[in-house]
C-alpha positions as CSV (number, residue, x, y, z in Angstrom):
1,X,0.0,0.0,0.0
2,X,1.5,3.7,-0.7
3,X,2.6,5.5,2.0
4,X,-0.3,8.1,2.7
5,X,1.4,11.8,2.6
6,X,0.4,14.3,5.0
7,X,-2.6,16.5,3.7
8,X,-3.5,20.1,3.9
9,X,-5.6,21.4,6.8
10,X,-9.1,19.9,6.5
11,X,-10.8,22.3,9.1
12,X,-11.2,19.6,11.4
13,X,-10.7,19.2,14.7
14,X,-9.9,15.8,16.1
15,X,-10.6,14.4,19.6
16,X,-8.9,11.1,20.6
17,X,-10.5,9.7,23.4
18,X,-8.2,7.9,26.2
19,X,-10.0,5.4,28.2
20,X,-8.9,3.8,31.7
21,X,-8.1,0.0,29.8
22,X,-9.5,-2.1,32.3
23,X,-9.5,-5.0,29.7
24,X,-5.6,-4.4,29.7
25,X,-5.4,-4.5,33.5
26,X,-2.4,-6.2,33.5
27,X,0.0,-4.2,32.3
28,X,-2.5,-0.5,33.1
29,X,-3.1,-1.7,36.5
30,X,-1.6,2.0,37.4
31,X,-2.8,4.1,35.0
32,X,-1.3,7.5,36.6
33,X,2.5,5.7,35.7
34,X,1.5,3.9,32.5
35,X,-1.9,4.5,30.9
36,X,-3.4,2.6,28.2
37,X,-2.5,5.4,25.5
38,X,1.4,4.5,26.6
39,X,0.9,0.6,25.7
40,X,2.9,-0.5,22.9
41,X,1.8,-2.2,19.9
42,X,4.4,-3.3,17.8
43,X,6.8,-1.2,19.6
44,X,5.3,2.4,18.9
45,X,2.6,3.9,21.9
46,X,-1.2,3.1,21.1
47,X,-1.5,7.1,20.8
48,X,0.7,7.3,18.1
49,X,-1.5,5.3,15.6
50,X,-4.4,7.5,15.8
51,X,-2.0,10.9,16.0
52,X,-0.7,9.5,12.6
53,X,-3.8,8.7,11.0
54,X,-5.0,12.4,12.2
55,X,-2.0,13.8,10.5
56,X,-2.2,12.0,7.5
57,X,-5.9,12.9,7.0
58,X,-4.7,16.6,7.7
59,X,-6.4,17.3,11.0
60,X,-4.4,18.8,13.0
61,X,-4.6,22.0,15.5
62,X,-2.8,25.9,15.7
63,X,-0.6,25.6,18.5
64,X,0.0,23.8,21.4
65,X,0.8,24.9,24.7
66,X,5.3,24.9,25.3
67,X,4.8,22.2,28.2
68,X,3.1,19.6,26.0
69,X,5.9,20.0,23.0
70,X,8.0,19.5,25.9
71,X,6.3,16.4,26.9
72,X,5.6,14.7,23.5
73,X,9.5,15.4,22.7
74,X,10.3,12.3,24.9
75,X,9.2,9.7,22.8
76,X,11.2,9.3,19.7
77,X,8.1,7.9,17.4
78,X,5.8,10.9,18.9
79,X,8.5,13.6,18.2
80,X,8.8,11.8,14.6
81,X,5.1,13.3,13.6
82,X,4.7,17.0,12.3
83,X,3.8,20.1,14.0
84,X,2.2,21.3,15.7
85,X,2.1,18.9,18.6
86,X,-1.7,17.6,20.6
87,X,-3.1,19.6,23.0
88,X,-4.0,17.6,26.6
89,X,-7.2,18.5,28.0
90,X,-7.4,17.6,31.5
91,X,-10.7,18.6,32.8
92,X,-11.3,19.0,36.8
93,X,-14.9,17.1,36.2
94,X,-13.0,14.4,33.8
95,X,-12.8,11.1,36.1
96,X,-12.4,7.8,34.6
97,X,-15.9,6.4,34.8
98,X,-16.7,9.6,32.6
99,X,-19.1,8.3,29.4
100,X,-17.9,9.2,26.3
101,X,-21.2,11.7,25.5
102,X,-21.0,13.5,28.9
103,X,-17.6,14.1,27.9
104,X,-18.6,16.0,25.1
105,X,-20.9,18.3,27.7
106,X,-18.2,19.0,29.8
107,X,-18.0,23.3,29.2
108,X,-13.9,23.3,29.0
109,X,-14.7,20.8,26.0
110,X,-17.4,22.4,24.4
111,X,-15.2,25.7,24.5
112,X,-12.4,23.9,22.7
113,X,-15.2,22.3,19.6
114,X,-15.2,25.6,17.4
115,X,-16.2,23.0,14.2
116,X,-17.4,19.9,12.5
117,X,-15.2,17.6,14.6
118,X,-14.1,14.0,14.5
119,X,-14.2,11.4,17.3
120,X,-11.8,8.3,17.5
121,X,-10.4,5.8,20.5
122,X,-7.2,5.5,21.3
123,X,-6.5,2.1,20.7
124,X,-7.3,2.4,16.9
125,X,-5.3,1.0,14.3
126,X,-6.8,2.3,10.4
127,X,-4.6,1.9,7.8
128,X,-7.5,3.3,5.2
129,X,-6.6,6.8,4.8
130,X,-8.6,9.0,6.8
131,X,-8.5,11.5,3.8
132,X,-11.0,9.0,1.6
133,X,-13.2,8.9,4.4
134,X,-13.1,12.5,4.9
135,X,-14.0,13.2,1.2
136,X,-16.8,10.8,0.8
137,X,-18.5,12.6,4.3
138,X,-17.9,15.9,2.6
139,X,-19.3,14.5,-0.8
140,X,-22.5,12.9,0.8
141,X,-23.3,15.3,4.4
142,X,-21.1,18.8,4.1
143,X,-24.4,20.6,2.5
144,X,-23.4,24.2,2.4
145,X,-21.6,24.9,5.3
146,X,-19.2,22.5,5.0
147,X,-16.7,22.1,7.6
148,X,-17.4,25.4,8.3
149,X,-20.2,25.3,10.8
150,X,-19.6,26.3,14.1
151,X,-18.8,28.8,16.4
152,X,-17.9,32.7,15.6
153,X,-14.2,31.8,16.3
154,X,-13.9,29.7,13.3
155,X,-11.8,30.7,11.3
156,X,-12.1,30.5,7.1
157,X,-15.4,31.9,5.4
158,X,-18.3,31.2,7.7
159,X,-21.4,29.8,5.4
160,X,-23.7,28.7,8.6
161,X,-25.5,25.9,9.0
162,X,-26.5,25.3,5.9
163,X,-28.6,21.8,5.0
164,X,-29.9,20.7,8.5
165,X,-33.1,21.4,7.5
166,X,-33.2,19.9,3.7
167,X,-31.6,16.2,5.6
168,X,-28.3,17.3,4.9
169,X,-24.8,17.7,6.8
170,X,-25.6,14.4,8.8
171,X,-22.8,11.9,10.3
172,X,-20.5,9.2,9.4
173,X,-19.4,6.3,11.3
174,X,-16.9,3.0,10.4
175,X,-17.3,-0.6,11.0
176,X,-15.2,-3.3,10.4
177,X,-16.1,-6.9,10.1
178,X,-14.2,-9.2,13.0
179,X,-13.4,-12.5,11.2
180,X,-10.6,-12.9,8.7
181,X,-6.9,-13.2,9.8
182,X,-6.7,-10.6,12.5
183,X,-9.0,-11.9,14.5
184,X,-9.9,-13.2,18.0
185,X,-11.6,-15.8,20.0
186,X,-15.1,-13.8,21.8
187,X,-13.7,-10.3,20.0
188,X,-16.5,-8.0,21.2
189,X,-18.8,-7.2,17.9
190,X,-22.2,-5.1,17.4
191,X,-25.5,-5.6,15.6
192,X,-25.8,-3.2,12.8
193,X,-28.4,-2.9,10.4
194,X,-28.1,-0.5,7.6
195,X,-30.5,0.0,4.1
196,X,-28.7,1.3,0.7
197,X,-29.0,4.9,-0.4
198,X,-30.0,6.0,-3.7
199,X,-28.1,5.3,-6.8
200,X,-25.8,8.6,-6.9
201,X,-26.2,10.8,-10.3
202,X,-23.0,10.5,-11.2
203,X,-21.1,7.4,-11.0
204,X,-18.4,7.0,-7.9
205,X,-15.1,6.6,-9.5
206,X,-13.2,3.5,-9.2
207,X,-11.6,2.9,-6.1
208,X,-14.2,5.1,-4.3
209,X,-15.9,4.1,-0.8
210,X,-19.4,5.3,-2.0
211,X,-20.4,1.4,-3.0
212,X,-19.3,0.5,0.9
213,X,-21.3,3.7,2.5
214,X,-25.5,2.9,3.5
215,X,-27.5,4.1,6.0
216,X,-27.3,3.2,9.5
217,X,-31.1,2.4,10.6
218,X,-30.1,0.4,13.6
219,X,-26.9,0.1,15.9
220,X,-26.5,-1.4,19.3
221,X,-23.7,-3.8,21.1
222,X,-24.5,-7.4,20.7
223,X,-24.3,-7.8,24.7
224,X,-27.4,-5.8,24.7
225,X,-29.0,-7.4,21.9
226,X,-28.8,-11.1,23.5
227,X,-30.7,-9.3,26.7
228,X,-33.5,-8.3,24.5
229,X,-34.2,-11.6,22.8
230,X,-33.3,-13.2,26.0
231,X,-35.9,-11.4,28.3
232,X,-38.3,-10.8,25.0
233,X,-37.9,-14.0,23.5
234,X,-37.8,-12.3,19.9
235,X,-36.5,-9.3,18.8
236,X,-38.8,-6.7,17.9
237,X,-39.0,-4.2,15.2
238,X,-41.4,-1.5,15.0
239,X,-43.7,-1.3,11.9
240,X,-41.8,2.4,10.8
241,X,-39.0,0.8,10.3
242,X,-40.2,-1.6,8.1
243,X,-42.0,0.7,6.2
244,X,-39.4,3.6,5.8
245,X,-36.8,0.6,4.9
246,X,-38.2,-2.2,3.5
247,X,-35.0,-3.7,2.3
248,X,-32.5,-4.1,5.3
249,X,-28.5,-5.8,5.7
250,X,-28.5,-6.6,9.1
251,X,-25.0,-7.7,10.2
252,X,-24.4,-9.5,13.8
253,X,-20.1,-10.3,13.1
254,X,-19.0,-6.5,12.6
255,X,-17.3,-4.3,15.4
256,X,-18.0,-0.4,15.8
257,X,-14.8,1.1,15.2
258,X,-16.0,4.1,17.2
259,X,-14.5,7.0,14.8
260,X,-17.3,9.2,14.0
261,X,-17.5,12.4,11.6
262,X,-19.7,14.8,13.2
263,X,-21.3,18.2,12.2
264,X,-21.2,20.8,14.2
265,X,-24.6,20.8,15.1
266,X,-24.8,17.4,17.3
267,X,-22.6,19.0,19.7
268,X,-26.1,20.6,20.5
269,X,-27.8,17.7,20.6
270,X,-25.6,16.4,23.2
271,X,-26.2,19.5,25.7
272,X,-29.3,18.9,25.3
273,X,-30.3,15.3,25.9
274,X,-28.1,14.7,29.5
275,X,-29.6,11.1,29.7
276,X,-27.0,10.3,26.4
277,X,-23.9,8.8,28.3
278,X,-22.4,6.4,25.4
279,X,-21.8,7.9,21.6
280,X,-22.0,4.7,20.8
281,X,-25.2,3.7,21.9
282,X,-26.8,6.4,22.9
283,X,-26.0,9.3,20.1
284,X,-25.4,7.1,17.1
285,X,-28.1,4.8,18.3
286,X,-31.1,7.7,18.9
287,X,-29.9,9.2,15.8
288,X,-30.2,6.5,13.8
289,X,-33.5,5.7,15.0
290,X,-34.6,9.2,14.5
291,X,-34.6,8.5,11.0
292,X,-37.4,6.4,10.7
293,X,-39.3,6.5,14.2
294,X,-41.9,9.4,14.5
295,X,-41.7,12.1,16.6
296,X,-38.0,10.8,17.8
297,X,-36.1,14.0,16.5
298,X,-38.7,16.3,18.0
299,X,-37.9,14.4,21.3
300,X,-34.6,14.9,20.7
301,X,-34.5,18.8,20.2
302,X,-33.4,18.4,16.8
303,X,-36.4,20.6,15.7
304,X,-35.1,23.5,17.9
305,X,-32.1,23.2,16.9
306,X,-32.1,23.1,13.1
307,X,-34.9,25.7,13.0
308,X,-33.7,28.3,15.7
309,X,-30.3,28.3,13.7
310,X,-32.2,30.7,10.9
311,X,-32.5,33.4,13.7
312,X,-28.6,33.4,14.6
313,X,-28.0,33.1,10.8
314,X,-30.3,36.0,9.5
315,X,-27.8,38.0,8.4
316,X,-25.8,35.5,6.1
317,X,-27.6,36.5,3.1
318,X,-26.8,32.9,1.5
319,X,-29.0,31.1,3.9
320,X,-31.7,34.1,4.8
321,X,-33.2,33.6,1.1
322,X,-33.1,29.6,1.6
323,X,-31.5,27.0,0.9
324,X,-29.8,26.3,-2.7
325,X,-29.7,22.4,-2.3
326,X,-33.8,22.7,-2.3
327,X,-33.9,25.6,-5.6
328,X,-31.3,24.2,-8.2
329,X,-30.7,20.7,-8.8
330,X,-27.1,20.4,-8.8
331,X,-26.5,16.6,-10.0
332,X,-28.7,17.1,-13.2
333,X,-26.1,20.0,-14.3
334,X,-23.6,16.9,-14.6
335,X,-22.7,16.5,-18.3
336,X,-22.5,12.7,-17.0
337,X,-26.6,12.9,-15.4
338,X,-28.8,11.0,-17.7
339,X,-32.8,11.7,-17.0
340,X,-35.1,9.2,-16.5
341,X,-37.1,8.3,-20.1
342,X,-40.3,7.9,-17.7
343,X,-40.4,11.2,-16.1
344,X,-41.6,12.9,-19.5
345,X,-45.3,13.4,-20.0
346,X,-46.0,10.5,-21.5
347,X,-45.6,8.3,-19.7
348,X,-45.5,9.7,-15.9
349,X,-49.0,8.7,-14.1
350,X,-50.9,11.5,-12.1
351,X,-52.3,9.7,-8.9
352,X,-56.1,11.5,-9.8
353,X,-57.4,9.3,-6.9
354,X,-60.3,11.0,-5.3
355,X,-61.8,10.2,-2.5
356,X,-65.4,9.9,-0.5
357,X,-66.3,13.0,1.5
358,X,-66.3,11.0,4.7
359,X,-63.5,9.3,3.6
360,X,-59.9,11.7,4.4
361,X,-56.8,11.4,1.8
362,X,-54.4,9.4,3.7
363,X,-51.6,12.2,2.9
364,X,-52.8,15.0,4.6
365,X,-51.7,16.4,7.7
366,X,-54.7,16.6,9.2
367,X,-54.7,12.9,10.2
368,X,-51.4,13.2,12.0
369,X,-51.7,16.6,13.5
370,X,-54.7,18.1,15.2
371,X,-55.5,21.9,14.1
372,X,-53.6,24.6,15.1
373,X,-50.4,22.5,15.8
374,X,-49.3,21.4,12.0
375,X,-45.8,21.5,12.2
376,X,-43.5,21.0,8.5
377,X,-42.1,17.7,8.3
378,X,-38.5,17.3,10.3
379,X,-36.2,16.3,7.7
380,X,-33.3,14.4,9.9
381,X,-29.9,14.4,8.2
382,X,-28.5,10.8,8.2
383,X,-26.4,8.8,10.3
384,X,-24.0,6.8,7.4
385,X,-21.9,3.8,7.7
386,X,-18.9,2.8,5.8
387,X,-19.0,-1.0,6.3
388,X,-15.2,-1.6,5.9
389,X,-15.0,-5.0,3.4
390,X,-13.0,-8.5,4.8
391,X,-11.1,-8.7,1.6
392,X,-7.6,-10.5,2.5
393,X,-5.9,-7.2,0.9
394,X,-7.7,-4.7,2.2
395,X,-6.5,-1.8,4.6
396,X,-6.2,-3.2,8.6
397,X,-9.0,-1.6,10.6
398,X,-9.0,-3.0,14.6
399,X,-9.5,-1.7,17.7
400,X,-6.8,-3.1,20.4
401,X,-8.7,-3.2,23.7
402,X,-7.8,-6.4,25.1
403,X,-4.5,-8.2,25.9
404,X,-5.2,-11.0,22.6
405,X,-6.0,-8.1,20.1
406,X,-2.9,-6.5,21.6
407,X,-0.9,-9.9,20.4
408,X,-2.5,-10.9,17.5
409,X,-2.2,-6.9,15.9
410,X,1.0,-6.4,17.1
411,X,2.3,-9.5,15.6
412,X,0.4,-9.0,12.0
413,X,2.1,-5.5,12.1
414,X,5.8,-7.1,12.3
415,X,4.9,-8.8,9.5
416,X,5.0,-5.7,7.1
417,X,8.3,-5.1,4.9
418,X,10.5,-2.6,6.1
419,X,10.8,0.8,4.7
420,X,14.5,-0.4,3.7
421,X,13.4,-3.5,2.0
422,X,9.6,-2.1,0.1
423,X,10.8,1.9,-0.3
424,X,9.1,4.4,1.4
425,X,6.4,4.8,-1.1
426,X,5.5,1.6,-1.2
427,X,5.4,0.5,2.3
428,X,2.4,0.5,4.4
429,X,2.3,3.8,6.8
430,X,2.7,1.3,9.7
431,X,6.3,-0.1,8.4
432,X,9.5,0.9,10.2
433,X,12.5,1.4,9.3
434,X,14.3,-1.6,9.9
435,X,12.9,-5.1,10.7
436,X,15.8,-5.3,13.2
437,X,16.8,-1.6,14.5
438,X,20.1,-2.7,16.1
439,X,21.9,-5.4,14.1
440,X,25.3,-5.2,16.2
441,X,22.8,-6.6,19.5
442,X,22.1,-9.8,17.9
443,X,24.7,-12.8,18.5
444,X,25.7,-14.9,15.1
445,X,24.9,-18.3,16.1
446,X,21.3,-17.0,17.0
447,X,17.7,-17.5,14.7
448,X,15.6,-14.7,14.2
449,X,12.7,-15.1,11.5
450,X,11.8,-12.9,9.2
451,X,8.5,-11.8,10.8
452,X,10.2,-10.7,13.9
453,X,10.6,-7.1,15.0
454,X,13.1,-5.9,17.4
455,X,13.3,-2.2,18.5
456,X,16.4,-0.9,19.6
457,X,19.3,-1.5,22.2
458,X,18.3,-5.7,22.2
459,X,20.5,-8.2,22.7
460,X,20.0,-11.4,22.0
461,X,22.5,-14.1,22.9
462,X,23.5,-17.2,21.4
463,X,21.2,-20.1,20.7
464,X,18.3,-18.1,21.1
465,X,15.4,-18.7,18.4
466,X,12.9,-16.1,18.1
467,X,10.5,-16.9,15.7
468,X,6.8,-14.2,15.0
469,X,7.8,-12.0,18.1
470,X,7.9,-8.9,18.7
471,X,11.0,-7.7,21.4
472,X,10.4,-3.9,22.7
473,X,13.7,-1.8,23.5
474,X,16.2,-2.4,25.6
475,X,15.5,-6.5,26.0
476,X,17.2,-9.0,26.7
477,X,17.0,-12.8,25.7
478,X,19.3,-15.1,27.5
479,X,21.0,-18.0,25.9
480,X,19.6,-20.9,24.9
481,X,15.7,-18.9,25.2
482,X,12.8,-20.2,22.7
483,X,10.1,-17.5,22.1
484,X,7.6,-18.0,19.7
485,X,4.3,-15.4,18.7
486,X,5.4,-13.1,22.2
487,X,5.3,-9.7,23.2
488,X,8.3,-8.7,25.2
489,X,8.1,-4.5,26.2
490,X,10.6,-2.6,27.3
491,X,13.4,-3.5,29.2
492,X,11.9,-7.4,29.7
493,X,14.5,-9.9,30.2
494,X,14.0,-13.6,29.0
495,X,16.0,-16.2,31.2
496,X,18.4,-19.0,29.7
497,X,16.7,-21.8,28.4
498,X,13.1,-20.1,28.9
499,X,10.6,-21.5,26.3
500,X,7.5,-19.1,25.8
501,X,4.6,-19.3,23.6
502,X,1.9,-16.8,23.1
503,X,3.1,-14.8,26.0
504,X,2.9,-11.1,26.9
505,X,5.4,-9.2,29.2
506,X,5.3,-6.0,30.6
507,X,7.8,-3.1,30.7
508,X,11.5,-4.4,32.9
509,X,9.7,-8.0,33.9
510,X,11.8,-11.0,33.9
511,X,11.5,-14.1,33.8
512,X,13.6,-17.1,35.4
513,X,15.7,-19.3,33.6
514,X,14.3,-22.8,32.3
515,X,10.6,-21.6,32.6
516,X,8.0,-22.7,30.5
517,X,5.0,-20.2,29.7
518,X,2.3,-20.6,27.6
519,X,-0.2,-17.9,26.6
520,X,0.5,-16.1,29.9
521,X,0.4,-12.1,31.2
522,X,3.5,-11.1,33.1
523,X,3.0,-7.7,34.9
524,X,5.5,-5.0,34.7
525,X,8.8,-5.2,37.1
526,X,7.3,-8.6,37.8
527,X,9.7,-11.6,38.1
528,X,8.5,-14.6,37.5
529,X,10.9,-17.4,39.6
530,X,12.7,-20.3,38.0
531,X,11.5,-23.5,36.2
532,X,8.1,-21.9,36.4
533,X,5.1,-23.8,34.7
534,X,2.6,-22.0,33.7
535,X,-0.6,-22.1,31.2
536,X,-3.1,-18.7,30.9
537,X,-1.7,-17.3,34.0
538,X,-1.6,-13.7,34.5
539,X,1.4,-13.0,36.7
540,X,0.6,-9.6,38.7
541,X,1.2,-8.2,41.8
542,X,-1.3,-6.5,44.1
543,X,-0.1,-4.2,47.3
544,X,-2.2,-3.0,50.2
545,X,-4.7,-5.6,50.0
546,X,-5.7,-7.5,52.9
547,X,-8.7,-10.0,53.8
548,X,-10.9,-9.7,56.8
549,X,-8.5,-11.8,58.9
550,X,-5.5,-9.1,58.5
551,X,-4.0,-11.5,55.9
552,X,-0.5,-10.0,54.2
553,X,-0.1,-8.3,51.0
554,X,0.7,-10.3,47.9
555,X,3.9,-11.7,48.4
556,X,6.3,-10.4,44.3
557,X,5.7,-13.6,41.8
558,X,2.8,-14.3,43.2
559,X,0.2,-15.8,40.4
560,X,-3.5,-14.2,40.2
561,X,-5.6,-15.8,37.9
562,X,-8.6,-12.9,37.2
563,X,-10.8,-12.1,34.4
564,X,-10.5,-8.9,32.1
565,X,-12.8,-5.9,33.0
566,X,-14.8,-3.6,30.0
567,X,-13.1,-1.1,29.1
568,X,-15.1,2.2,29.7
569,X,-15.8,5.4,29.0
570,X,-13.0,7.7,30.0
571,X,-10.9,11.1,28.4
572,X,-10.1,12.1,25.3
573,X,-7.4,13.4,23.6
574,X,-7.3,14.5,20.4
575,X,-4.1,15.9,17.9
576,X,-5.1,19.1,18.4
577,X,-6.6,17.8,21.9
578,X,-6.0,14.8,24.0
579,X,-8.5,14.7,26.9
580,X,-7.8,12.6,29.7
581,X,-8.1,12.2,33.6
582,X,-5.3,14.3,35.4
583,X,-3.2,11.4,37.2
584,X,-3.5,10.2,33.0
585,X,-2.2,13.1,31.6
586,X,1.3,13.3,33.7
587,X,1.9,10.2,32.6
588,X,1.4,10.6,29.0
589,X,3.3,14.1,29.5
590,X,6.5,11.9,31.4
């Protein structure tokens, strides 16, 4: 795949949000030292993968305060991107049980929104340029204003709203499907159903993502579905949806990536409605159903808001004398637009129904809307999603939330050609340098396979075999040492004669020589003792904890065996903001 250059200023603004990672507990079990945004997938910090895909796509922020340039500086893949450098918003109400919408109602976050925006986790990994996805949101949603709706202090010409009210300017969200060769046992995945759009007046061109964009109708995790049909026995769908979409793809195996292109305009919707906690579920998932349930959007605000945006937009002379998209017909001034031969006057039919004078026409308002309260039908601007394909050679689109996903991506990614072998134009935007960054570390009379990756400052001594692994900076593997498919981080140390398979170590862990491990979690600074044992272990240490008897702490080695939490709701940050819970920020700044 070519290397995606980085693009002009889109307008944008980008916030990446920065959860606690309780499904990565063991190696985030102290998030105010090492945060999820720090943990390393194949040997570059989770942050930087969304930071590069911002910059890539061209969203990226004025200036950033000296103290976070100072920060970011300390990481050599984070001072490799361009300037300027991420904000970190730190809010005093920002806690780490914080949803993801109330985020967005926090005031010091609302102050920094001043646009159309985009919202994307932290622990994503999209290697589809963000620039395609960008252009086919602009193509189908920007309406008039554009990237240019928002507040006073945007800067660039300011057009207003423009297209709320004719069902334009809407959202886009991704999806990705969960089977194929990245994949996991029990991967979390969502139910989605979506219904095509209309057959575009001119033709996408080839190698556009308007075939794989449709309409989201219906989005909701697949936890919560199996506690509807469980305590409903069915599932049910109302009798609007069925009539505004008639023909539905419902898909149960696909995972909400969670990066969203919003207007401006929903950052309203979100002060409004205080009982939306998730974007997921709750914003994506109300708006979608707006679109087909009655009366939804007026319970929503949306009304209010799309309306009551003429009165602070009266004097923008574009937008005062209505809207263009509803006058002129832009798509049949396409030298390409072909009419329809039915739509002349011979052969169009005139419905010349009449009806009974008891008898009302099922088309009027009347039937829907007692007198005096007729209100203009609410036009609500679409919720889209770009279903990514499962095509073996398509772009990788994950999100790395647990400690398998952290394996299996981090290991797929080692597999990619250097940058010295492909050429920089060639290579993926995920491809290092070198395959091996310090050659002179490596004993002769050593094996290291080609789908290795070893960061700088490792040594590896002799008879070692390392084979699908990836070894973080400053490791060490001991003589005589067999991994194979590991993750070693920083500083790890791998005793003689250790054999380990499908293992994951934390930052300066160690473990003791002649051990055998087997799809285990070692802690950071943990050491695990010699000739250990061990099958899906997670090694971790736990201090201060005592039973009801007085018991002692947990003795260093010690073996707890405990089951991954959900990872929730927590700050964002953003590369031109990253918002995050205080004792989370001074570790990303450290």
């Amino acid at each position: 795949m070519p290397l995606a250059q980085t693009m002009p200023s889109s307008g944008f603004q980008a916030f990446i949000l920065c959860g606690p990672g309780l499904s990565l507990n063991t190696f985030t079990s102290s998030p105010e030292e090492f945060p999820k945004a720090l943990v390393p997938i194949a040997n570059r910090p989770m942050i930087w993968y969304p930071l590069d895909w911002c910059y890539r796509m061209g969203i990226i922020t004025p200036s950033s305060a000296s103290a976070i340039d100072a920060a970011l500086s300390q990481n050599p893949h984070l001072t490799s991107l361009p300037s300027p450098k991420a904000d970190v918003l730190s809010p005093k109400d920002l806690s780490q049980n914080t949803g993801t919408a109330e985020i967005l109602r926090i005031p010091e976050i609302q102050d920094a929104i001043l646009g159309d925006f985009v919202i994307l986790p932290c622990d994503l990994i999209c290697e589809l340029g963000g620039e395609s996805l960008l252009e086919t949101w602009m193509i189908q949603e920007a309406g008039l204003g554009g990237v240019t709706g928002g507040t006073a202090s945007k800067t660039g010409p300011k057009m207003g709203l423009g297209g709320e009210k004719g069902g334009r300017r809407g959202g886009l969200g991704v999806w990705y499907e969960t089977k194929g060769e990245v994949s996991v046992k029990g991967e979390e995945t969502d139910f989605v159903a979506t219904s095509i759009l209309p057959a575009p007046a001119v033709p996408p061109p080839p190698g556009s993502l308007r075939p794989n964009i449709s309409n989201l109708v219906y989005s909701l995790p697949t936890d919560t579905l199996n506690d509807i049909t469980e305590e409903r026995k069915s599932f049910p769908i109302r009798h609007s949806l069925l009539r505004r979409h008639s023909r539905m793809k419902m898909l149960t195996s696909h995972r909400d990536a969670h990066v969203y292109f919003f207007p401006y305009w929903v950052l309203e919707m979100i002060k409004r409605n205080e009982k939306m906690d998730s974007i997921s579920e709750d914003v994506v998932g109300w708006w979608a159903k707006a679109g087909w349930q009655d009366g939804l959007g007026d319970k929503l605000g949306l009304r209010d808001i799309f309306e009551g945006s003429e009165d602070l937009d009266a004097e923008d002379g574009m937008l005062h004398s209505g809207l263009i998209e509803e006058e002129i017909d832009l798509g049949s001034m396409s030298s390409t637009w072909t009419s329809d031969v039915r739509a002349n006057g011979r052969n169009t039919k005139i419905d010349q129904r009449q009806f009974a004078s008891r008898v009302q026409d099922p088309k009027s308002s009347d039937l829907q809307t007692p007198k005096g309260e007729i209100k203009s039908k609410l036009n609500i601007p679409p919720m889209l999603a770009y279903i990514h394909p499962s095509r073996p050679q398509s772009p990788l689109i994950r999100r790395v939330d647990t400690a398998p996903l952290l394996l299996t991506v981090s290991l797929h990614l080692a597999k990619y050609e250097s940058i010295e072998e492909k050429g920089k134009l060639a290579s993926s935007p995920f491809a290092h340098t070198k395959k091996i960054a310090y050659p002179g570390g490596v004993a002769q009379r050593c094996t290291v396979s080609k789908d290795c990756l070893l960061a700088e400052n490792v040594t590896v001594e002799e008879k070692a075999v390392i084979k699908e692994s990836v070894i973080g900076a400053n490791c060490r593997i001991e003589s005589g040492a067999r991994l194979t498919r590991c993750l070693l981080m920083d500083g790890a140390i791998v005793g003689e004669k250790c054999q380990l398979n499908g293992c994951i170590l934390g930052r300066r862990s160690k473990i003791g020589r002649e051990s055998l491990l087997r799809d285990c979690e070692v802690q950071e600074g943990n050491i695990v003792p010699e000739e250990t044992d061990a099958k899906n272990e997670k090694f971790m240490i736990f201090e201060g904890l005592e039973d009801e008897d007085g018991g002692l702490d947990g003795d260093e080695g010690s073996v707890f065996d405990i089951d991954d939490g959900n990872d929730i709701g927590g700050g964002p940050s953003r590369p031109g903001h990253i918002i995050a819970p205080a004792e989370t920020q001074e570790s990303i700044l450290n």
